[in-house]
N, C-alpha and C positions, 0 to 999 in steps of 0.2 A: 849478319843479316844485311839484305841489300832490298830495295823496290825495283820497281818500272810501272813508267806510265806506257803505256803501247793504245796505236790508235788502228783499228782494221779496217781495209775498205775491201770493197766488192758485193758479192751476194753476201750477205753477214746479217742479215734482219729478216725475220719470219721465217727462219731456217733451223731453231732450237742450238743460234749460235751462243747466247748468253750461257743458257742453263745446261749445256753442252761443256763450256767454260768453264762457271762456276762448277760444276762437277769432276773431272780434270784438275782446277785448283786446288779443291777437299783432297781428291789423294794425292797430290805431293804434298798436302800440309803447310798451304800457304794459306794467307790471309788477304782480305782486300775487297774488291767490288769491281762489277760489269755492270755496264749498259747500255742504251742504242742512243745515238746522237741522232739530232732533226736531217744532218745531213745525209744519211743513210748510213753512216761507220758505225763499228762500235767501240767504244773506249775501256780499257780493263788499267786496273790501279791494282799491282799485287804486291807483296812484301812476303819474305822468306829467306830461306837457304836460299846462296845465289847458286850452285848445282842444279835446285829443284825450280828456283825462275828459269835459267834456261831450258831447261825443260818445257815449260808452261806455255816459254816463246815460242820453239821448235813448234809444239801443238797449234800453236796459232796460226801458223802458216799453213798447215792444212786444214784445222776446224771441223766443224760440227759436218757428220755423213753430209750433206743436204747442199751445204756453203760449195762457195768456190773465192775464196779469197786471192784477191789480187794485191795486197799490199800491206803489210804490216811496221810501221815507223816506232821503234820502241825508242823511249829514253832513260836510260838508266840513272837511282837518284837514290839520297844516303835513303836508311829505314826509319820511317816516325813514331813506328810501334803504336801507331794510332787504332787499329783493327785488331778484330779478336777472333773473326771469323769472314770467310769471303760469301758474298754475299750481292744478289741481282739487284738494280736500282733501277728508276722508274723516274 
């Protein structure tokens, strides 16, 4: 099991990029949380199969129909098994 934190910039908010994500993360069977930053990004926290995070990243670079993401800075970190399901924050 491995994480990432990843932070998205561009069109990313008001776009159904969270629950776009969070959706996406349910079928590969990850765990973890999205949400929009003041700054306009948005921040995703997932834990999984690291096959099925890469995955999850790959999708981020293109996002929700609506998005146009310009930038995605992931960093990879051990797993804290802290989550039980992924899920939108606020």
């Amino acid at each position: 099991m491995k994480a990432f934190k990843a932070i998205v910039s561009g069109k990313v908010q008001g776009v159904w990029f969270r629950d776009s994500t969070r959706s996406e993360a349910n079928k590969l069977n990850l765990v973890g949380w999205v949400r929009n930053l003041s700054d306009g990004t948005v921040e995703v926290c997932a834990e999984g199969n690291e096959s099925e995070l890469q995955k999850l990243v790959e999708w981020l670079y293109v996002g929700s129909p609506r998005s146009k993401v310009k930038n995605v800075d992931v960093e990879w970190r051990a797993s804290t098994g802290e989550f039980s399901q992924f899920e939108m924050r606020f």
